[in-house]
MARLUMGU-901430 format. One record per residue: y, x, z of N, C-alpha, C in turn; residue in one letter. Coordinates in nm, 4 decimals. Layout:
REM MARLUMGU-901430
<n.north: Y n.east: X n.up: Z ca.north: Y ca.east: X ca.up: Z c.north: Y c.east: X c.up: Z code: a>;
...
REM end
This chain:
REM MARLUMGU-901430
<n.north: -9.4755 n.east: 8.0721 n.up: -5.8927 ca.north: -9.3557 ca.east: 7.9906 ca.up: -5.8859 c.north: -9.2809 c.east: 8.0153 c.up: -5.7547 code: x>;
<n.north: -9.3581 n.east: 8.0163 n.up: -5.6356 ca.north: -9.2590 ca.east: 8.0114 ca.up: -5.5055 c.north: -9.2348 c.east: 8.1552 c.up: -5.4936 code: x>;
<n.north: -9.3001 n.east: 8.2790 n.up: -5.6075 ca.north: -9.2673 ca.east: 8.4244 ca.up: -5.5753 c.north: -9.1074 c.east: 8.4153 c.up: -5.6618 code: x>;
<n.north: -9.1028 n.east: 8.3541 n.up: -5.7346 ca.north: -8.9455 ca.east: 8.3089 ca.up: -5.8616 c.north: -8.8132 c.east: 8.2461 c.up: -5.7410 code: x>;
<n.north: -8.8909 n.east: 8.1732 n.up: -5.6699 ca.north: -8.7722 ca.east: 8.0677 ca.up: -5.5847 c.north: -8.7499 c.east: 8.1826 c.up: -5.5374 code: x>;
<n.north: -8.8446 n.east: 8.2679 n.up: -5.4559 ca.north: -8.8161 ca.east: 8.3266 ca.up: -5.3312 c.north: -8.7104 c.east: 8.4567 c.up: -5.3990 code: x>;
<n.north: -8.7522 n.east: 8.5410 n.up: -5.4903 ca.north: -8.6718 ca.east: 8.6091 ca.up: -5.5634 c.north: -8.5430 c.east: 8.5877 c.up: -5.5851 code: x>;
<n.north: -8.4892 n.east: 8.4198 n.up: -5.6300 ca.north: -8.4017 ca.east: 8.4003 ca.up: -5.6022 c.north: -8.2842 c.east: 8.4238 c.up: -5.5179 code: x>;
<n.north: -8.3887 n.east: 8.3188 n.up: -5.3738 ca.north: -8.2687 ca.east: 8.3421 ca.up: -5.2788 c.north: -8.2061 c.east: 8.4277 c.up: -5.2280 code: x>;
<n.north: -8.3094 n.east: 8.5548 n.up: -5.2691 ca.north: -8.3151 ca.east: 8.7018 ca.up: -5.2014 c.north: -8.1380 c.east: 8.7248 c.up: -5.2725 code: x>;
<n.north: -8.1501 n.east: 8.7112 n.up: -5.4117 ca.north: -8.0295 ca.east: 8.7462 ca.up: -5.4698 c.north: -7.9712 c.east: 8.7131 c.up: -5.4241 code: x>;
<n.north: -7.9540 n.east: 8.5732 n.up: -5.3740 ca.north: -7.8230 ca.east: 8.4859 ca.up: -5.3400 c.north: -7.7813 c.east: 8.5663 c.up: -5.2152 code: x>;
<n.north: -7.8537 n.east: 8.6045 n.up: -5.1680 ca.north: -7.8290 ca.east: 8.6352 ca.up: -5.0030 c.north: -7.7502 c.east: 8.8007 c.up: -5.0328 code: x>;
<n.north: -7.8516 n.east: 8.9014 n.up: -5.1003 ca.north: -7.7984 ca.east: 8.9917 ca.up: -5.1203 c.north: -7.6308 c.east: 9.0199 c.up: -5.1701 code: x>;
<n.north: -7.6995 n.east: 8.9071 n.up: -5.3163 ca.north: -7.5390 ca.east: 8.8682 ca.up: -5.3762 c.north: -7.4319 c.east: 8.8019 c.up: -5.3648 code: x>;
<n.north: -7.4708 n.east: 8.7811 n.up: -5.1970 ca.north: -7.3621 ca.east: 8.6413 ca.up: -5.2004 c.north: -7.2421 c.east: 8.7201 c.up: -5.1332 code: x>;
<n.north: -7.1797 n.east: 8.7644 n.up: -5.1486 ca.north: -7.0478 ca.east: 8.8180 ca.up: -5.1165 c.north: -6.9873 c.east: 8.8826 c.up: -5.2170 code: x>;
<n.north: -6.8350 n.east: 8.8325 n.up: -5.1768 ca.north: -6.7351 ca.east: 8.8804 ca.up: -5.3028 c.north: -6.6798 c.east: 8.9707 c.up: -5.2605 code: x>;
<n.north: -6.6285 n.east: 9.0523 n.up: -5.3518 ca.north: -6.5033 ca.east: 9.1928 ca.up: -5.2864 c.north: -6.3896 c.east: 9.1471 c.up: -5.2539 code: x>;
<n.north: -6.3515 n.east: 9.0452 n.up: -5.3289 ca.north: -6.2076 ca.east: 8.9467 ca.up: -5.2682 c.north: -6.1840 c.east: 8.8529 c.up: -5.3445 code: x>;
<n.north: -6.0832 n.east: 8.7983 n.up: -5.3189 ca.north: -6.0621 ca.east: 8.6242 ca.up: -5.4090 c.north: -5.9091 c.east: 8.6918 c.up: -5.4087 code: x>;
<n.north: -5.8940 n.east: 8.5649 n.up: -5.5200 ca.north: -5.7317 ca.east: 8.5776 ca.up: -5.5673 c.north: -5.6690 c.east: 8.4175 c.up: -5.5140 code: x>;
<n.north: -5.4914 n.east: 8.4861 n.up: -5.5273 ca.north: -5.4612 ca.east: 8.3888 ca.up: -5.4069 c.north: -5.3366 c.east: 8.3324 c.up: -5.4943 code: x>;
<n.north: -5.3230 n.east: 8.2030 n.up: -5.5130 ca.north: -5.2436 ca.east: 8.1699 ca.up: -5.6558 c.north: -5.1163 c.east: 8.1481 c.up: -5.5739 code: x>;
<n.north: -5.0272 n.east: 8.2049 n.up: -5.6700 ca.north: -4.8638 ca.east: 8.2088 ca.up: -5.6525 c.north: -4.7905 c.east: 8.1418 c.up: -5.7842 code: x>;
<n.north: -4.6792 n.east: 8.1319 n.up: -5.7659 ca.north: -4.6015 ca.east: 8.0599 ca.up: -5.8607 c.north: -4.4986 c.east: 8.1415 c.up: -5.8858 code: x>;
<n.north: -4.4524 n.east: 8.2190 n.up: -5.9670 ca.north: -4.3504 ca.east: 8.3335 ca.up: -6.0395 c.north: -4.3227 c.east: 8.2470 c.up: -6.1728 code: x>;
<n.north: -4.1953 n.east: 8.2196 n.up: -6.1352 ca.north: -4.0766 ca.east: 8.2032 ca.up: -6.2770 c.north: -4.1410 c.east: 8.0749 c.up: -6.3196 code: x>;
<n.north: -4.2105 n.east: 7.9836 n.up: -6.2414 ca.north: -4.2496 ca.east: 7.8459 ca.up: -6.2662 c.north: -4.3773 c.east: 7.8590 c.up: -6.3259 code: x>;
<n.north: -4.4611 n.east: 7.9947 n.up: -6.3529 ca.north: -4.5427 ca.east: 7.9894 ca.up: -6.3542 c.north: -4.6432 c.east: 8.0340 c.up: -6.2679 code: x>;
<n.north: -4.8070 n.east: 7.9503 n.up: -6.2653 ca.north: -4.9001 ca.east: 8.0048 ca.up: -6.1789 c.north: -4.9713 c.east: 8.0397 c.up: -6.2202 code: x>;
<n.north: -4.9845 n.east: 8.1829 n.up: -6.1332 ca.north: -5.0903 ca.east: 8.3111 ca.up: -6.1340 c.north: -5.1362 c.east: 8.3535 c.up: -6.0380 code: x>;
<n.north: -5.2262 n.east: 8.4111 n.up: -6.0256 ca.north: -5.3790 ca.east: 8.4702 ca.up: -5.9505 c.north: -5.2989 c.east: 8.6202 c.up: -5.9337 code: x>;
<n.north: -5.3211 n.east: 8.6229 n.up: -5.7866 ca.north: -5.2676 ca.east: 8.7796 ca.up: -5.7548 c.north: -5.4229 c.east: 8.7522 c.up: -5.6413 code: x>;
<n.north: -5.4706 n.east: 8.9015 n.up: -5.6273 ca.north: -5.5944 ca.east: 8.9650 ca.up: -5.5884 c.north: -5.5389 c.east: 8.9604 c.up: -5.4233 code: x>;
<n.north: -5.5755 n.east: 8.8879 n.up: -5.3248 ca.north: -5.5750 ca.east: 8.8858 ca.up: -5.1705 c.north: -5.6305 c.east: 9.0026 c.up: -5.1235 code: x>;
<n.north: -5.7131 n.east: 9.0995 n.up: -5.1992 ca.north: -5.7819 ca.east: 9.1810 ca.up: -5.1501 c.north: -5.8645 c.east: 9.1991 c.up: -4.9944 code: x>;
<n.north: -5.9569 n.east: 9.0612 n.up: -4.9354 ca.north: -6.0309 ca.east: 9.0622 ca.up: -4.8749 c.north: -6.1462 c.east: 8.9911 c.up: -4.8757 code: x>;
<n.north: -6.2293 n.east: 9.0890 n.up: -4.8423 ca.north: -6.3618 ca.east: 9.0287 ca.up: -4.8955 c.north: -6.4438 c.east: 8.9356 c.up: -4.7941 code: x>;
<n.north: -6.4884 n.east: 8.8277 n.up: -4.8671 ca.north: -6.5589 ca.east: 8.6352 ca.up: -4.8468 c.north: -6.6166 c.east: 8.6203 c.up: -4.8812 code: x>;
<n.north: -6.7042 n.east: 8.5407 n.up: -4.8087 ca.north: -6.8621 ca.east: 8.4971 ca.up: -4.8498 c.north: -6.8313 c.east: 8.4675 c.up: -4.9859 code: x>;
<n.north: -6.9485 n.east: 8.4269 n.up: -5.0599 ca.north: -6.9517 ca.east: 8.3458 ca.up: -5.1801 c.north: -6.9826 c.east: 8.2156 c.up: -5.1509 code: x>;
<n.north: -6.9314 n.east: 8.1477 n.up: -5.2488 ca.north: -6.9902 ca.east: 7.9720 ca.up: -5.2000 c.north: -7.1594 c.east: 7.9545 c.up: -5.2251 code: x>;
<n.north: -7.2380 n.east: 7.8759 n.up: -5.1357 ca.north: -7.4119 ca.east: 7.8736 ca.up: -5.1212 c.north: -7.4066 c.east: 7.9590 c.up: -5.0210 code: x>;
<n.north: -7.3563 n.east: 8.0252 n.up: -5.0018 ca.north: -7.4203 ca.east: 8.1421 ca.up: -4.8924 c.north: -7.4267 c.east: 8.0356 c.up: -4.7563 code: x>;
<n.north: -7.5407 n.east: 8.0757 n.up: -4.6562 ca.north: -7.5797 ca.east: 7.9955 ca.up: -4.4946 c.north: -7.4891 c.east: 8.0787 c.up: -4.4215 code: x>;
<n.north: -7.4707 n.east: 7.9704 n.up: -4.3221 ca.north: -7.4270 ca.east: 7.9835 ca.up: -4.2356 c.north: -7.4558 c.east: 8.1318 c.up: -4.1469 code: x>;
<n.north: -7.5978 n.east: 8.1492 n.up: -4.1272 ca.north: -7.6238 ca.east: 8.2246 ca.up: -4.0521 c.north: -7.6199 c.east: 8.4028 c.up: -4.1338 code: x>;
<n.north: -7.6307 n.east: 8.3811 n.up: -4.3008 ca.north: -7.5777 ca.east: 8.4960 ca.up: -4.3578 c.north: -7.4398 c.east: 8.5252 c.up: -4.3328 code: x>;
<n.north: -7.3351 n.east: 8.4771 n.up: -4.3388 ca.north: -7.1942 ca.east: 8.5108 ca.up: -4.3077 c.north: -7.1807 c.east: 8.5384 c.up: -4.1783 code: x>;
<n.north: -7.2385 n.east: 8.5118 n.up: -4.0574 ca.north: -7.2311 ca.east: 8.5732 ca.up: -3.9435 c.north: -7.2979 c.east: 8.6824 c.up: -3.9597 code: x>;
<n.north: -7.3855 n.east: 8.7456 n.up: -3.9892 ca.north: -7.4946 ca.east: 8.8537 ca.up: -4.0025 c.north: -7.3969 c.east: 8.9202 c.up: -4.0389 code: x>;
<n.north: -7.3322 n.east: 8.9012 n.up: -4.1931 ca.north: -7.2705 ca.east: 9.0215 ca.up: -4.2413 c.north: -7.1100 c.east: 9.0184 c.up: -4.1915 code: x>;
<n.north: -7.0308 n.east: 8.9294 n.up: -4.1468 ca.north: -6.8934 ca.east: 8.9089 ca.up: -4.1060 c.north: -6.8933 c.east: 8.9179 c.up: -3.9313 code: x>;
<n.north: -7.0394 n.east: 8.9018 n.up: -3.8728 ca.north: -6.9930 ca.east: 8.9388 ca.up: -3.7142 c.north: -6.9530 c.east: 8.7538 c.up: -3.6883 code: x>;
<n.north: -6.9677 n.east: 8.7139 n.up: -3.5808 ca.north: -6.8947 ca.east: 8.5861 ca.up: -3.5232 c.north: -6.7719 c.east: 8.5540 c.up: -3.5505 code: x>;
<n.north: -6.7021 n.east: 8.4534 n.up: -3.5564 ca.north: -6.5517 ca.east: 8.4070 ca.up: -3.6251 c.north: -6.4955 c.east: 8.4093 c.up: -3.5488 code: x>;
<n.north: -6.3714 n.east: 8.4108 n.up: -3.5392 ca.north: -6.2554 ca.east: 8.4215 ca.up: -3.4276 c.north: -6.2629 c.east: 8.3090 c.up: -3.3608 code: x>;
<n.north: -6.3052 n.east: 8.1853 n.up: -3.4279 ca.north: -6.2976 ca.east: 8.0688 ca.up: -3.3690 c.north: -6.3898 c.east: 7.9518 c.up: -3.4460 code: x>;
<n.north: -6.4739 n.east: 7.8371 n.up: -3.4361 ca.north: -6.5274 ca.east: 7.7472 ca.up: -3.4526 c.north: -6.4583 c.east: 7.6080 c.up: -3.4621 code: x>;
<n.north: -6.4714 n.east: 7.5291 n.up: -3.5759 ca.north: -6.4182 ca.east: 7.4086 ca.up: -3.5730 c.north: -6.5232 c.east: 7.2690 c.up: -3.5362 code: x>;
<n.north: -6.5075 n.east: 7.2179 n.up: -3.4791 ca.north: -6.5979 ca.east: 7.1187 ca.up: -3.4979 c.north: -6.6205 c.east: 7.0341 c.up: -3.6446 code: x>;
<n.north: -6.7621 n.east: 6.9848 n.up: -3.6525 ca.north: -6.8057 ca.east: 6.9123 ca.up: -3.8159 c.north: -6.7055 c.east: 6.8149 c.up: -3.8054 code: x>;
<n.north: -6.6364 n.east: 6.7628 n.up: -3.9205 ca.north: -6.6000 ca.east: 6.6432 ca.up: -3.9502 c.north: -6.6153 c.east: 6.5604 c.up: -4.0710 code: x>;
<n.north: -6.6222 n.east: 6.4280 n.up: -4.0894 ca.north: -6.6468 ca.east: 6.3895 ca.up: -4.2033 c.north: -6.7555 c.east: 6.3786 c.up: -4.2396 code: x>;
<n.north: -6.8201 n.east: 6.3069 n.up: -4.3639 ca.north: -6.9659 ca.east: 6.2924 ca.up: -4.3908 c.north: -6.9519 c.east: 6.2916 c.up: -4.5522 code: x>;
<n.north: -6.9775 n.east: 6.3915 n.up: -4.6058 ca.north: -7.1036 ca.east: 6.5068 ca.up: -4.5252 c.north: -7.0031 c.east: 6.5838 c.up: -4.4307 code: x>;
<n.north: -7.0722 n.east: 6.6426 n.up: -4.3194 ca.north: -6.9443 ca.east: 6.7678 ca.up: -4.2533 c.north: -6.9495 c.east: 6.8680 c.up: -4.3012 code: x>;
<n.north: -6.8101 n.east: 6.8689 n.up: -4.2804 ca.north: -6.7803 ca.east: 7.0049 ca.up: -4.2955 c.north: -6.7319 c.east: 7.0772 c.up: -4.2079 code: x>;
<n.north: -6.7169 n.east: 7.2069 n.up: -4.1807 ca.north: -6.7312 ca.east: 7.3013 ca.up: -4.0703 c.north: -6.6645 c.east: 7.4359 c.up: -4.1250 code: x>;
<n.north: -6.5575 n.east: 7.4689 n.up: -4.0532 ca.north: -6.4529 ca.east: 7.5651 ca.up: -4.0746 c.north: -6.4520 c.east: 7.6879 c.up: -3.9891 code: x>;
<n.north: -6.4867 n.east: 7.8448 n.up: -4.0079 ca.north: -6.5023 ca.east: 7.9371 ca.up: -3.9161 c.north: -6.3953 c.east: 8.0013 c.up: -3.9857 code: x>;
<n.north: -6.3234 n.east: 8.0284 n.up: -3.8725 ca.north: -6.1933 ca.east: 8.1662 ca.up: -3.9142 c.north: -6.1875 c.east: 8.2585 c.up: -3.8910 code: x>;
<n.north: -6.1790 n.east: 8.3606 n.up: -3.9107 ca.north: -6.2123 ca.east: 8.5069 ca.up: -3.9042 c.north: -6.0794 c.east: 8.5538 c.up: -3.9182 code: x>;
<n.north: -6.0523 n.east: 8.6945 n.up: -3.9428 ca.north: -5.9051 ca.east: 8.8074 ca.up: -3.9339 c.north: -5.8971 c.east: 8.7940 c.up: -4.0916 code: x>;
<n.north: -5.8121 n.east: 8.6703 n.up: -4.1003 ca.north: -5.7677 ca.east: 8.7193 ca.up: -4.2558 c.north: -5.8207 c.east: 8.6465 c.up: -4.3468 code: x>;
<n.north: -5.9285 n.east: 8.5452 n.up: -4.3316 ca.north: -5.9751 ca.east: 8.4640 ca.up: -4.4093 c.north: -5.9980 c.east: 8.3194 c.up: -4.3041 code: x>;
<n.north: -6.0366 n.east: 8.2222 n.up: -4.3846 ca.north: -6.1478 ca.east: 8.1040 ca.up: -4.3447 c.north: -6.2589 c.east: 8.0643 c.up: -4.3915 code: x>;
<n.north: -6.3772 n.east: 8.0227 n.up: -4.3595 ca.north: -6.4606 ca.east: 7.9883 ca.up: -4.4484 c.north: -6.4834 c.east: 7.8305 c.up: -4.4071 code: x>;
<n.north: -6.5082 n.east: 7.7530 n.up: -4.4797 ca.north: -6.5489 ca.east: 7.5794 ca.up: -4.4761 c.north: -6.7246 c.east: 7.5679 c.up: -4.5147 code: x>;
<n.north: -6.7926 n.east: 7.5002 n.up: -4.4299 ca.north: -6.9166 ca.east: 7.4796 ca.up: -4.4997 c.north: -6.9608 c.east: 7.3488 c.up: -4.4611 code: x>;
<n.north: -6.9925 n.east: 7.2693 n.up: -4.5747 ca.north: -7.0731 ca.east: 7.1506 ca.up: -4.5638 c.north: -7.2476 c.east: 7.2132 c.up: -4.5448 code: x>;
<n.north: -7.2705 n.east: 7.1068 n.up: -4.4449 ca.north: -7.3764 ca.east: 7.1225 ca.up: -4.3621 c.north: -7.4015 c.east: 7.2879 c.up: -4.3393 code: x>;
<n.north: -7.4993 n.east: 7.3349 n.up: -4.4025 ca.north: -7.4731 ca.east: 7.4873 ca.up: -4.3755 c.north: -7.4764 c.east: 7.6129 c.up: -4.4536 code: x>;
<n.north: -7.3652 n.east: 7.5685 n.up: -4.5114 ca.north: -7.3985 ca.east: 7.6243 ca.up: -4.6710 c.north: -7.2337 c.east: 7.6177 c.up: -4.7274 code: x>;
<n.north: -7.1647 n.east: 7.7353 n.up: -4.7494 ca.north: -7.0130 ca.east: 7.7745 ca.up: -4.7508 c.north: -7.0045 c.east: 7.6794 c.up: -4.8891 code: x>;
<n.north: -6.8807 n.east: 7.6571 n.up: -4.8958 ca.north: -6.8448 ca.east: 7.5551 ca.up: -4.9951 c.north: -6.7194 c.east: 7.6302 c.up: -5.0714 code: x>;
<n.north: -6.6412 n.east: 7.6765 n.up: -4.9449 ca.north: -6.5211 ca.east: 7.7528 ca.up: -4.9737 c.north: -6.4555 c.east: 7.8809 c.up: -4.8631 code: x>;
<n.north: -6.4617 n.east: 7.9808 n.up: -4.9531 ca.north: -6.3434 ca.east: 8.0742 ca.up: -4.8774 c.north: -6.2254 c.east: 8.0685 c.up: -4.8828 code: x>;
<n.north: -6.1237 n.east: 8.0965 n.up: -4.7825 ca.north: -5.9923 ca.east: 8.1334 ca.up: -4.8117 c.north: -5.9048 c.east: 8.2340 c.up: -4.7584 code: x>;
<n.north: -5.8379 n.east: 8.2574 n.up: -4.7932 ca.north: -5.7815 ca.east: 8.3922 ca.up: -4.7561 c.north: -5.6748 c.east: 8.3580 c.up: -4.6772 code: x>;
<n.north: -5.6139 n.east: 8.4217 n.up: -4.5557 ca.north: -5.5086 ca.east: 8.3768 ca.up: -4.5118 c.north: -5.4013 c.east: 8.4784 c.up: -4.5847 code: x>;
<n.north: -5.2498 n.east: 8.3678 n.up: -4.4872 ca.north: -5.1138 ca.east: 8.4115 ca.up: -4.5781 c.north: -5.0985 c.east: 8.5754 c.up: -4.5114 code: x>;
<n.north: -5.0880 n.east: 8.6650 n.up: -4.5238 ca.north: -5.0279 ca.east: 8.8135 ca.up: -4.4649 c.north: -4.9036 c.east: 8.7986 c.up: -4.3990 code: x>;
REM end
């Protein structure tokens, strides 16, 4: 059983990154998903995996809120994580 968990997380960790997220726009009153083309953690991924593979953030937010949450910004994206564990990526505007 704990060889199954552990298998798991391995994936998560391996797999936890996306090639990019899409970044919704509004054309002719309608909204659609155009590809940001930069690549962000996946949501679950730790804290300390997104530094490993992204390098340190440009900058640190302090926790706020309960549960906290915690915002690292990097060149081109943000990431948000309650306690320590990404919740959300985002891409910045170009």
């Amino acid at each position: 059983m704990k060889s199954a968990i552990l298998a798991g997380g391995l994936a998560v960790v391996c797999f936890g990154m996306a090639a990019s997220r899409a970044e919704t726009i509004v054309v002719d009153d309608q909204v659609q998903l155009r590809d940001a083309g930069v690549e962000t953690p996946r949501r679950g991924t730790s804290m300390k995996a997104v530094e490993a593979r992204f390098g340190s953030p440009a900058s640190r937010h302090a926790a706020v809120g309960s549960p906290p949450i915690t915002r690292w910004d990097y060149p081109g994206f943000s990431v948000y994580f309650e306690f320590e564990h990404v919740i959300h990526a985002v891409a910045s505007a170009p």
